[in-house]
C-alpha positions, 0 to 999 in steps of 0.5 A, spaced: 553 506 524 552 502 517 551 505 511 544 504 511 543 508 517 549 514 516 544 515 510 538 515 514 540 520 520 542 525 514 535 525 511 529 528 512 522 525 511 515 528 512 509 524 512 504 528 509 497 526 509 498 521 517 492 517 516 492 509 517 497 509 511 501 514 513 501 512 520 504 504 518 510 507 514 511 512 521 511 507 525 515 503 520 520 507 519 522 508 527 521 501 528 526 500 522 532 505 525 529 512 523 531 517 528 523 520 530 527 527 530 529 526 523 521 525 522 516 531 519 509 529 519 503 533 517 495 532 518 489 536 518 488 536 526 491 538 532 489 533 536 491 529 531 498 532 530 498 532 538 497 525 537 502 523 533 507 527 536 506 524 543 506 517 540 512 517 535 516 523 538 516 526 531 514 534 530 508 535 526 509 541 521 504 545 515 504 542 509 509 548 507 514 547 512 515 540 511 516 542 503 521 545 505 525 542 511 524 535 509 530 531 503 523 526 501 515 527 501 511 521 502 505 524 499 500 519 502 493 523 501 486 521 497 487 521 490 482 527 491 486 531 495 492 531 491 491 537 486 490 542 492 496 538 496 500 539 490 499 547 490 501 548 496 508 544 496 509 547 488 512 553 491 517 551 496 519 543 493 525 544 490 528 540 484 533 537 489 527 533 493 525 527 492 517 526 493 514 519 494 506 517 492 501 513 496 495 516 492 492 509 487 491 512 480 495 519 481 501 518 475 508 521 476 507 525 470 501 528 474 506 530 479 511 532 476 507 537 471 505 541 478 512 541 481 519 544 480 522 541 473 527 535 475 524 533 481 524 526 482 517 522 483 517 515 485 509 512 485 508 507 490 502 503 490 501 500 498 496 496 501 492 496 508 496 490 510 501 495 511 498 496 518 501 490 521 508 489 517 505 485 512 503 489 506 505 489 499 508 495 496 509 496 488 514 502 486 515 505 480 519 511 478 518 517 474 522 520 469 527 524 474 527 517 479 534 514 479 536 508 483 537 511 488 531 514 489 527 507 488 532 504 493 530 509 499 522 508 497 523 501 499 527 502 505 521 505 507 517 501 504 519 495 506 518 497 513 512 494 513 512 489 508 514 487 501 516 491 496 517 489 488 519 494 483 515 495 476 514 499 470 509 504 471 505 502 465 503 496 470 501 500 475 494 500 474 493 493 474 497 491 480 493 496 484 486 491 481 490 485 484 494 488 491 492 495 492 485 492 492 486 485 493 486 485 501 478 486 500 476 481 496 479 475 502 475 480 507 469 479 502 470 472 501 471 471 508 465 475 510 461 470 504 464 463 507 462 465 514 455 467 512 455 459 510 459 456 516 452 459 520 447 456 514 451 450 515 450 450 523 456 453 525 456 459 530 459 465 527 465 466 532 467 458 531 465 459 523 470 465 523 476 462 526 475 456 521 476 460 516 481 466 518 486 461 520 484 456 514 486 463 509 492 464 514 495 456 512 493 456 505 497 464 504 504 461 508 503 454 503 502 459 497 508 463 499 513 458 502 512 452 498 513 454 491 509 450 488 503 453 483 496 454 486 493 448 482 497 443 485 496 446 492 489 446 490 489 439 488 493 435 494 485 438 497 481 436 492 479 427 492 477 423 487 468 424 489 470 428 494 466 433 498 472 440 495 470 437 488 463 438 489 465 445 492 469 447 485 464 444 481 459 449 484 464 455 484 466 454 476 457 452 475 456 459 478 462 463 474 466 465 481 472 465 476 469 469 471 467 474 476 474 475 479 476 477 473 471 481 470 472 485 478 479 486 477 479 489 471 473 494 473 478 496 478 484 497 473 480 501 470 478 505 475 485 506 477 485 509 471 480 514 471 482 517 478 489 518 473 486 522 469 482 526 474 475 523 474 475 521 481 
């Protein structure tokens, strides 16, 4: 057995909050050699607790329970959800535990003040990608996370993606690119589709167009290693059809737009840090 998973069949973790998130990182986990008996999950339902039990063979468990049995907490509940969340485990999370969050906005001071003294918080911010092993996953830590801590986070995050480790401060603006970021390719999809069908395309045909032109131009971004605008102008001839559809773009401020978009979500992920939710 490896030293990765020695240290896994020692640990236990609970999955708290199994929704589509929580579910990713479960099935993740196993799939990256997590032993499913060494997994806790809790969820509002039993059919849903039956659910995941019957599918994963992991044991559901209470809130308090999982507080108590499990070595690290993913916390992958609504912002909302939080506070009451974080009252049920604060009498049985000892300060040995680490508790990991997938909450957008919620701090690791926010949860550090509602828990035992030295419990170590790390904040992980995910995006629905995770769902099919493609996500991104930003982790920061709190005042009490070593680099012990960050490293388990990214064994289990990195299950279903990518991981990248930032300061906490930048946690808000990396919530406005990638936590959010898979909606504004859906709705630029959507958008494009919509003008495939004026243009006189079907819509089934229009859809596999573009899904798989966003596909190709994602892998060229990600393995070529060149910026965007060279990318941008290898399509882009002299007179051209792309030229004219830039030109559109920038007379109709789509730049702009983008970033006044990201940083109204950047603030958001603020307010919902300071409990206006």
């Amino acid at each position: 057995m490896t030293g990765t998973n020695q240290a896994r069949s020692n640990r236990t973790v609970a999955v708290l909050g199994t929704g589509k998130i929580g579910e990713a990182l479960l099935s993740g986990m196993i799939r990256a050699g997590w032993r499913p008996e060494s997994l806790l999950v809790t969820t509002r339902r039993p059919e849903r607790a039956a659910e995941l039990r019957d599918r994963y063979g992991v044991e559901p468990v209470t809130n308090e329970e999982a507080a108590k049995r499990a070595d690290t907490l993913i916390l992958a509940v609504k912002p909302q959800d939080m506070g009451k969340l974080l009252d049920e485990l604060a009498p049985h999370a000892t300060a040995d535990r680490l508790v990991i969050s997938a909450a957008a906005g919620i701090t690791t001071a926010y949860i550090e003040d509602r828990l035992a003294d030295g419990v170590a918080v790390v904040r992980v911010m995910p995006n629905t990608p995770v769902v099919v092993d493609q996500g991104m996953s930003v982790i920061s830590g709190g005042s009490h996370a070593l680099p012990d801590h960050l490293t388990h986070a990214e064994e289990i995050f990195g299950g279903v993606g990518k991981t990248l480790r930032v300061p906490e401060s930048q946690q808000d603006a990396a919530t406005a690119l990638s936590g959010s970021g898979p909606a504004y390719f859906y709705f630029l999809v959507e958008a494009m589709t919509d003008a495939g069908i004026l243009l006189g395309m079907p819509r089934a045909q229009a859809h596999d167009l573009i899904v798989q032109s966003a596909i190709g131009a994602a892998v060229m971004l990600r393995d070529s290693g060149e910026h965007p605008v060279k990318l941008r102008e290898a399509v882009t001839s002299p007179a051209g059809t792309t030229i004219n559809a830039i030109r559109e773009l920038e007379d109709h401020g789509v730049r702009a737009a983008l970033i006044a978009a990201l940083e109204a979500a950047r603030d958001r992920s603020r307010e919902l840090a300071t409990g206006n939710g």
